[in-house]
C-alpha positions in Angstrom: 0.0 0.0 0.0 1.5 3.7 -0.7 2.0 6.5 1.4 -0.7 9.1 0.9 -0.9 12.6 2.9 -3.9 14.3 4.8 -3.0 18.0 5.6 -4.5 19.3 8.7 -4.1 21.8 11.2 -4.3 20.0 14.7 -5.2 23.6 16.6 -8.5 23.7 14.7 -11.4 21.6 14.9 -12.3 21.8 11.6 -9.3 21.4 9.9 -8.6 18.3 11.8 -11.8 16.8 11.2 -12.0 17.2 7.3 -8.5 15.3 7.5 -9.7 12.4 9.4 -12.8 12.4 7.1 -10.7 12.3 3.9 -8.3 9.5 5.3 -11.8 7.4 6.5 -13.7 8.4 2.7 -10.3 6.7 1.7 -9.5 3.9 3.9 -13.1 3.2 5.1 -11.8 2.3 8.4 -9.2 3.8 10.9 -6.7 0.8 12.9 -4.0 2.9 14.2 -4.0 7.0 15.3 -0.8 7.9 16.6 -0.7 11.7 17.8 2.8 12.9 18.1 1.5 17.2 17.9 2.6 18.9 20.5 3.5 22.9 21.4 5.0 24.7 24.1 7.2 27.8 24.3 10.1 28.1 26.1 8.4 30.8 28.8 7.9 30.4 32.4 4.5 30.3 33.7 4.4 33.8 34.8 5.4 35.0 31.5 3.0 33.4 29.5 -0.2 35.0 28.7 -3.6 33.0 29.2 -4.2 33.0 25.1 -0.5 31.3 24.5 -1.1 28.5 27.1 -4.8 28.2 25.5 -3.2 28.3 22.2 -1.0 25.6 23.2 -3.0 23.0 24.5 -5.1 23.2 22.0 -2.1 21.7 20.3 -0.9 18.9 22.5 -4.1 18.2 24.4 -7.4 18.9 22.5 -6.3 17.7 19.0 -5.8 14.8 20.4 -9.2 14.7 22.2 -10.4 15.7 18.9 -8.8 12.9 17.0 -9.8 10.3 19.2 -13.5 11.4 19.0 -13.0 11.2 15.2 -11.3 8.0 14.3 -13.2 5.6 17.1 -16.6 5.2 15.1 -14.4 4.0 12.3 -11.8 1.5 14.7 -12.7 -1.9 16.0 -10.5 -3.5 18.1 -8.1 -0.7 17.3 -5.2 1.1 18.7 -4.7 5.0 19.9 -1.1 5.8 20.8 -0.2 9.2 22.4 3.3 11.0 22.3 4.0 12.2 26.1 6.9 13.4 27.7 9.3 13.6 31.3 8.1 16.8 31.8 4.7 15.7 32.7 6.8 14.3 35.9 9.2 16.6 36.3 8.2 19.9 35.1 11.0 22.3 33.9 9.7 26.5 34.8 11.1 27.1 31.6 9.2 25.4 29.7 5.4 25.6 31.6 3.6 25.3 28.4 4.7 22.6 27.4 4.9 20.5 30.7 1.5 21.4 31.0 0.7 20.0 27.5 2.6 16.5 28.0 1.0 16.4 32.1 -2.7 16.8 29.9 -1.8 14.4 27.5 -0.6 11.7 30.5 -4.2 12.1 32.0 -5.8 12.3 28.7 -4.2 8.5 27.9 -5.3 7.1 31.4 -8.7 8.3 31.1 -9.1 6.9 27.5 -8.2 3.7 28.4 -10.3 3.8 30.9 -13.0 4.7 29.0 -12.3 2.8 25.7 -10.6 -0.5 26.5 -13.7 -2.6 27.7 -14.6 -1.7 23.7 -11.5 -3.1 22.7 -9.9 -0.3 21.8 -6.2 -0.1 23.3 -4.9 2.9 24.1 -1.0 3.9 25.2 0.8 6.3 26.0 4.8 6.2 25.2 6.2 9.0 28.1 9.9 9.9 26.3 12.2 10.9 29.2 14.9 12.9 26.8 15.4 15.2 23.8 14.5 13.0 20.4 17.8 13.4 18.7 19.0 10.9 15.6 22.1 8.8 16.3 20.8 8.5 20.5 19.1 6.5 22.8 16.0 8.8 21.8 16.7 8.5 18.0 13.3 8.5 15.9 14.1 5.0 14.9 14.2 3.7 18.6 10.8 5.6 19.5 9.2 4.2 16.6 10.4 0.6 17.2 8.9 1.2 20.9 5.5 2.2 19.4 5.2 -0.5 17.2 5.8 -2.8 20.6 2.9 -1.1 22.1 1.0 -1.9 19.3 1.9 -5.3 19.1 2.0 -6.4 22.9 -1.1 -3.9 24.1 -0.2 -4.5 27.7 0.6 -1.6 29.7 -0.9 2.0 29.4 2.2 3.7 29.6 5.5 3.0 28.5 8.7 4.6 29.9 11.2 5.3 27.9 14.2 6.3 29.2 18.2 5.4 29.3 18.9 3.2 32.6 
């Protein structure tokens, strides 16, 4: 099967939802989201005005929300993976928007599964404890291995990754 693209803009509703509906007029069904958006400005929380933290979330947090609500009338026995991040455990003041963001999308995946796993949907979250950089511990090609475990095993709601 080939590659095909579905431009959207995750901070808008709309947007977001027109994608989703082209890849599901397409595919007919949906078996794997992964959501990897995220946005967060290096500002501490005092310097940050209410519409830039709103702004942000929207981002890492509600686009998800908004992609999950999409894609599960179209998944059966599918999967939802969610891109979080060490700062939802140890926030850094420099970067509040986006701790915030990853702390949001930690709860968001707990809550899902919660919700959505006695449908047989799975969903994980895959919390990365480092700066993705190639040619590391926290190369893309490592994180993407790690998700594709998650799909496979569907056993634990969050996965740690991390160098030991």
């Amino acid at each position: 099967m080939a590659a095909k693209g579905f431009p959207g803009d995750v901070s808008s509703v709309e947007s977001l939802q027109t994608a989703i509906i082209a890849v599901i007029k397409t595919y007919g069904k949906i078996d794997v989201l992964l959501y990897n958006a995220a946005a967060g400005r290096p500002s501490k929380p005092t310097s940050l005005s209410v519409d830039q933290l709103v702004e942000d979330f929207k981002i890492s947090v509600a686009g998800a929300l908004t992609s999950v609500k999409e894609v599960i009338p179209f998944m059966e026995n599918g999967t939802i993976l969610l891109t979080g991040g060490g700062l939802a455990l140890q926030p850094y003041a420099d970067y509040a928007s986006l701790a915030i963001g990853k702390a949001g999308i930690r709860n968001l995946a707990f809550s899902l599964h919660q919700e959505l796993s006695p449908k047989g949907i799975y969903v994980g979250t895959l919390t990365i404890k480092g700066f993705v950089q190639e040619g590391t511990y926290f190369s893309p090609e490592n994180i993407a291995n790690t998700f594709y475990s998650m799909y496979e095993n569907q056993n634990e709601t969050e996965i740690m990754f991390e160098e030991r």
